[in-house]
C-alpha positions as CSV (number, residue, x, y, z in Angstrom):
1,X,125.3,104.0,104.8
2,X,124.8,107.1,106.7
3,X,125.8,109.5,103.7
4,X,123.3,107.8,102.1
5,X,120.5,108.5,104.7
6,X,121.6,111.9,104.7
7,X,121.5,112.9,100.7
8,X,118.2,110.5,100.9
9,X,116.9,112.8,103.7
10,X,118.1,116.1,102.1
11,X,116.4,114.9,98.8
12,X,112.9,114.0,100.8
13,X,113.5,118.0,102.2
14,X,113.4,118.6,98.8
15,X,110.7,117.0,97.0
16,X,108.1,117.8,100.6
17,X,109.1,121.4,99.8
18,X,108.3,121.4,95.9
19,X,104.8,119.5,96.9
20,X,103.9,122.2,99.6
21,X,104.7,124.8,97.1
22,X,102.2,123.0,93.9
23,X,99.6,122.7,96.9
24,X,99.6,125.7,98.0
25,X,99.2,127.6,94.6
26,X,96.9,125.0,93.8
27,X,94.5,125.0,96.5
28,X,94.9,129.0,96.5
29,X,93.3,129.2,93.4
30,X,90.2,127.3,94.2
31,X,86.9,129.4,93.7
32,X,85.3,130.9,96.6
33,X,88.0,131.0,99.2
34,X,87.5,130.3,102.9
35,X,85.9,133.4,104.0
36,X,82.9,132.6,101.8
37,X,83.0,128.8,102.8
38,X,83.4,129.3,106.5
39,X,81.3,132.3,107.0
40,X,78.6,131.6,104.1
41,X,76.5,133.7,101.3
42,X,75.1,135.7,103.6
43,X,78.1,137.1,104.8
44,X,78.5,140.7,105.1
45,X,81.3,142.4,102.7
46,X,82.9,143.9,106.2
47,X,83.0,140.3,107.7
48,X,84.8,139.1,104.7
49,X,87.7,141.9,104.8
50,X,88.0,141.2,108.6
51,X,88.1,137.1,108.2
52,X,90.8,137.8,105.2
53,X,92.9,140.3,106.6
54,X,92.9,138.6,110.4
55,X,94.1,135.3,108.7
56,X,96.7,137.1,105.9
57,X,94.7,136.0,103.2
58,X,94.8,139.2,101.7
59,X,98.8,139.5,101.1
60,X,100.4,138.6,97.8
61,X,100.7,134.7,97.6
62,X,104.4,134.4,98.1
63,X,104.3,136.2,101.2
64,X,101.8,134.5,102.3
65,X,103.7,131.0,101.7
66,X,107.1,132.7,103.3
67,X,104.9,132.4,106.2
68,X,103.8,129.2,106.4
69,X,107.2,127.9,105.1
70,X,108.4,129.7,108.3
71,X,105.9,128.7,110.7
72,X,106.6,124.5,109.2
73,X,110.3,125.0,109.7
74,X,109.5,125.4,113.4
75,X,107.4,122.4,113.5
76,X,104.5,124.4,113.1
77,X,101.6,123.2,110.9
78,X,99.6,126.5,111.5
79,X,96.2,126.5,113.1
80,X,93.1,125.3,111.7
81,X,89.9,128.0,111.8
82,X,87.2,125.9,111.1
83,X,88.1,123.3,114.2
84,X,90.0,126.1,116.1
85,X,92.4,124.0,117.1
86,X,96.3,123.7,116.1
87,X,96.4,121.5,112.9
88,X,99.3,119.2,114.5
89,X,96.6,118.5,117.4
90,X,93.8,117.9,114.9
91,X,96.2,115.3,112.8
92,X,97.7,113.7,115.8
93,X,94.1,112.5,116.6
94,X,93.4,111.1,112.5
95,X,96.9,110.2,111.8
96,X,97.0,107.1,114.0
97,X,93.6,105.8,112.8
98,X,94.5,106.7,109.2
99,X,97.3,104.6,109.4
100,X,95.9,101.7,111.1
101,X,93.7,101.7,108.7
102,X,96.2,101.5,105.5
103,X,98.6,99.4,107.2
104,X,96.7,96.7,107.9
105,X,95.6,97.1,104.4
106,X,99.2,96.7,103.1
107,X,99.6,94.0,105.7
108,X,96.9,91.9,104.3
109,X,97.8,92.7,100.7
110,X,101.6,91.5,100.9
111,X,100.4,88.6,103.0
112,X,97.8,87.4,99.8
113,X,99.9,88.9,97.5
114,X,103.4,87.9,97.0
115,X,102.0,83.9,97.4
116,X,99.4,84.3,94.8
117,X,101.8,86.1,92.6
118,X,104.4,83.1,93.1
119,X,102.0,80.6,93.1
120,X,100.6,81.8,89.6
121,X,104.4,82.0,87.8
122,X,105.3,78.3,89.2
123,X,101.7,77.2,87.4
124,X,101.9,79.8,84.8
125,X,99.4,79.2,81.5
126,X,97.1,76.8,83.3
127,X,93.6,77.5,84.2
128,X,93.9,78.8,87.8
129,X,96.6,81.4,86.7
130,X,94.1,82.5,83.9
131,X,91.1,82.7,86.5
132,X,93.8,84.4,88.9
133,X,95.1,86.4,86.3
134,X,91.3,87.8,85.4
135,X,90.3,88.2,89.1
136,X,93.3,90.6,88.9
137,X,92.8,92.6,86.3
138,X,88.8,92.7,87.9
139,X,89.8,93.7,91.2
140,X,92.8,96.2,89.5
141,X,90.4,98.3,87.4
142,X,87.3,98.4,89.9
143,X,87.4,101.8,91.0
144,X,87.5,102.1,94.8
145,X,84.1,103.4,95.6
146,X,82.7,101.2,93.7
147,X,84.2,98.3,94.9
148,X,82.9,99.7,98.3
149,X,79.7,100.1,97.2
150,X,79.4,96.3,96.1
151,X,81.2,95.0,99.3
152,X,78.5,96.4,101.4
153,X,75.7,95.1,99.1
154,X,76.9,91.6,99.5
155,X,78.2,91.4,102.8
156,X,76.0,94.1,104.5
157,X,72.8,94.3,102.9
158,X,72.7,91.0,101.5
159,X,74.1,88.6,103.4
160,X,74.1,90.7,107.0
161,X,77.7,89.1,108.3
162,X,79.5,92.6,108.6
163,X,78.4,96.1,109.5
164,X,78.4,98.9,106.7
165,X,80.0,101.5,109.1
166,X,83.4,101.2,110.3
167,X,84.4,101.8,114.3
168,X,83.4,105.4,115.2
169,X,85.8,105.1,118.3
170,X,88.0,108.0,118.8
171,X,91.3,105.8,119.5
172,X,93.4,103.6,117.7
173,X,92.6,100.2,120.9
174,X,88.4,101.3,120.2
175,X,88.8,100.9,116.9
176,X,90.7,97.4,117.3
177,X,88.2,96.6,119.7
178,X,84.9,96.2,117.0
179,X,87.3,94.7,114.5
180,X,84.4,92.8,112.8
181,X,83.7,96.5,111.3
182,X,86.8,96.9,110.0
183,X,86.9,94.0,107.6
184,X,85.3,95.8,104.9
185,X,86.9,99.3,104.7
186,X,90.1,97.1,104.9
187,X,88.9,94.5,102.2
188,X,88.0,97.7,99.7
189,X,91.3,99.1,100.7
190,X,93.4,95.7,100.0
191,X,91.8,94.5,96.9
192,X,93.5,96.8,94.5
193,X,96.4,97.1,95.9
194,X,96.6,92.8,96.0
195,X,95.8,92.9,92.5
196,X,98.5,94.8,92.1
197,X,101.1,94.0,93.7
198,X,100.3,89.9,92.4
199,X,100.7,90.6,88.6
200,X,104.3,92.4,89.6
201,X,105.2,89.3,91.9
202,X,104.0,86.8,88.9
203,X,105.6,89.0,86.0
204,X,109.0,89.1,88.4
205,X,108.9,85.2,89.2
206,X,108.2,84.8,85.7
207,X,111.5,86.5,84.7
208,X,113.6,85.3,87.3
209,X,112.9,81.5,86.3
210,X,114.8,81.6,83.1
211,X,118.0,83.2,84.7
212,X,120.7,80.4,85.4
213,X,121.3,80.7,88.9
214,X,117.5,79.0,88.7
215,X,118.7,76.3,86.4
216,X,121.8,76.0,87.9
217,X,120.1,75.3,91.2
218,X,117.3,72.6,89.8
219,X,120.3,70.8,88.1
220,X,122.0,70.6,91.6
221,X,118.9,68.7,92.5
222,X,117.8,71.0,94.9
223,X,113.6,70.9,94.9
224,X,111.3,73.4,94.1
225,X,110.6,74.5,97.5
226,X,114.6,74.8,98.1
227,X,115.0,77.1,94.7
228,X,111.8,79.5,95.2
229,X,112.9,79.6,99.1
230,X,116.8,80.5,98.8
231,X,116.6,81.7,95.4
232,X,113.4,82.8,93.4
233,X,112.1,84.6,96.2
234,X,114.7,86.9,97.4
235,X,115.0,88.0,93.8
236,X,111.7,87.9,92.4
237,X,110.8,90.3,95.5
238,X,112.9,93.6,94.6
239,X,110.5,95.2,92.1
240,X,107.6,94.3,94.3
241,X,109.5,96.4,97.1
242,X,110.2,99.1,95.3
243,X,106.1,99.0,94.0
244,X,105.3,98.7,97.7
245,X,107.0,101.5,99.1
246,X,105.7,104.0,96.1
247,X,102.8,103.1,96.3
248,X,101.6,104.5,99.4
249,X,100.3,107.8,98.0
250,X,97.7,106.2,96.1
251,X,96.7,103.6,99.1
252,X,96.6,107.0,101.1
253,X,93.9,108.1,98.7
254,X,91.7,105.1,98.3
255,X,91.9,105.6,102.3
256,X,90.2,109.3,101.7
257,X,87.5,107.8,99.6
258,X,87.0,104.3,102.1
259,X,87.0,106.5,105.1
260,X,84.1,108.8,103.4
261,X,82.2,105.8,102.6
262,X,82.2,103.8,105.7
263,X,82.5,106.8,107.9
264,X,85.8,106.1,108.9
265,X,86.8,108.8,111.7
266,X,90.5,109.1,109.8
267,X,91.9,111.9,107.7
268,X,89.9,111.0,105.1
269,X,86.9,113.2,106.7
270,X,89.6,115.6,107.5
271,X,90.7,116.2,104.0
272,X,86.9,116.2,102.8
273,X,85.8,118.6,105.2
274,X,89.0,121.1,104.9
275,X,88.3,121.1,101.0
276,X,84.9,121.5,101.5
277,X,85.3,124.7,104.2
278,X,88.9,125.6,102.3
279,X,90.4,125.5,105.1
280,X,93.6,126.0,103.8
281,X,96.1,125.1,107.5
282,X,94.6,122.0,107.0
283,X,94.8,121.2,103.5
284,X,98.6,121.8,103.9
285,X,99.2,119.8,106.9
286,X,97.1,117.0,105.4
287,X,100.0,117.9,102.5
288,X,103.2,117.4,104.5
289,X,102.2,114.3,106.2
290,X,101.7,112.2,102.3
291,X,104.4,114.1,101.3
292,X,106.7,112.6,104.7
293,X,104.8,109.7,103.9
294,X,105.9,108.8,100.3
295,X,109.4,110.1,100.5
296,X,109.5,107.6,103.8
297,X,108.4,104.6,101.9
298,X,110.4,105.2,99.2
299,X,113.6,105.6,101.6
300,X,112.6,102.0,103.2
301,X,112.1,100.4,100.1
302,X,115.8,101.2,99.3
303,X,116.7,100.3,102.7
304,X,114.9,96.8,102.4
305,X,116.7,96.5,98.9
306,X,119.9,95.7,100.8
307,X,118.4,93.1,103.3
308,X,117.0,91.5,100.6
309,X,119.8,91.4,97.9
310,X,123.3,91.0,99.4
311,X,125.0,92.5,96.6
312,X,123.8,96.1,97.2
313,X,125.4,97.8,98.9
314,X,124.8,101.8,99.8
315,X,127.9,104.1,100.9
């Protein structure tokens, strides 16, 4: 198991790197640079050469990306010129409320999820599975904003049960503490993701229930409570986990566009504001930490695979 964590870790060294270098070329290349977006159109050509020379913009591009590979090797995610502040402070403020935010999206997506997915492939083909199975397919191609949009119509405007702003507090504990605005960035968060997740949990049911160890457990006489719980389950949940754990880049940007929408004070204004400015420190550090992210789920999802499943075994 530990040469496993450490080619798994040595691989997620890897694939961060190969992001921060597509990033960084990408974002590079975006008309207008930060000189113009920080200082605006009536800056002086003087003030310009100063701003790009004072922050190394005007060095050739792998130079420039020598040095902020450098500076990240030490732990350091540069320093942000628009908030003038070290991006590592700016993120260790959003990160926390960020991920509050998607994990008790994921929470409340597995939680509705993996039930309605079972209980949809143990009644498969009658009407509540078809209603089920169209809510899903509803819910799965709504695009996120949207979905946002008609959230706060209903249950804001409409029906006035829930606020249409999220908590503005600037911790994690003040943003717990007015959780009654939280229920709709969450909700347009978890609805995708629990259409999702309950066609792969039905579609896996569905192809564990034919397998013998199924039919060799009903002919044992064992109920259908006693074969989903020490059998179905366990098996029908391994493509679900490994769905779960990659999809956390996407979750991370419906988060960007709920946190724009309800004026979520999360990383999601971060990212919009640092594209918006080009702050570039920013953009990268908002880079590593989905990058950390993804390879990290991905890395528990194998890890969970051999709680779940007996017979895997990593060495």
């Amino acid at each position: 198991m530990a040469r496993y964590l450490l080619m798994r870790v040595l691989q997620a060294f890897v694939v961060v790197i190969g992001v921060t270098i597509v990033v960084f070329v990408i974002i590079h290349q975006l008309p207008g640079g930060p000189a113009r977006a920080l200082l605006g159109n009536r800056a002086s050509p003087e003030a310009i050469r100063a701003f790009t020379v004072a922050n190394g913009y005007n060095e050739p591009l792998p130079v420039q990306y020598w040095h902020y590979l450098d500076q990240l090797v030490h732990g350091n995610l540069g320093y942000s010129y628009y908030y003038n502040q070290n991006v590592s402070t700016i993120l260790a403020q959003a990160l926390p409320k960020t991920a509050l935010l998607v994990g008790l999206a994921y929470v409340v997506a597995i939680v509705i999820a993996i039930p309605a997915g079972l209980f949809q492939a143990l009644h498969r083909n009658k009407p509540l599975d078809h209603a089920m199975t169209v809510g899903s397919f509803v819910g799965f191609s709504m695009p996120t904003f949207w979905l946002g949009f008609l959230l706060v119509a209903i249950f804001a405007i409409g029906l006035h049960a829930l606020p249409s702003v999220a908590p503005q507090s600037g911790s994690v504990l003040g943003v717990l503490s007015d959780f009654r605005a939280l229920v709709l960035p969450v909700a347009t968060l978890a609805i995708v993701s629990i259409a999702q997740f309950s066609r792969f949990m039905r579609s896996s049911t569905l192809a564990n229930l034919v397998q013998d160890f199924v039919r060799t457990a009903e002919a044992k006489g064992l109920s259908t409570w006693g074969v989903v719980r020490r059998h179905l389950l366990r098996n029908s949940l391994l493509p679900v986990i490994t769905l779960i754990g990659l999809s956390l880049p996407s979750l991370f940007a419906g988060a960007i566009v709920v946190e724009s929408l309800f004026n979520y004070p999360g990383m999601g204004q971060l990212l919009y504001t640092a594209t918006t400015v080009h702050d570039y420190p920013l953009l990268m550090g908002f880079t590593v930490v989905v990058g950390l992210a993804t390879v990290g789920g991905s890395l528990v999802a194998d890890l969970l695979y051999a709680v779940i499943d007996p017979r895997i075994r990593y060495s």
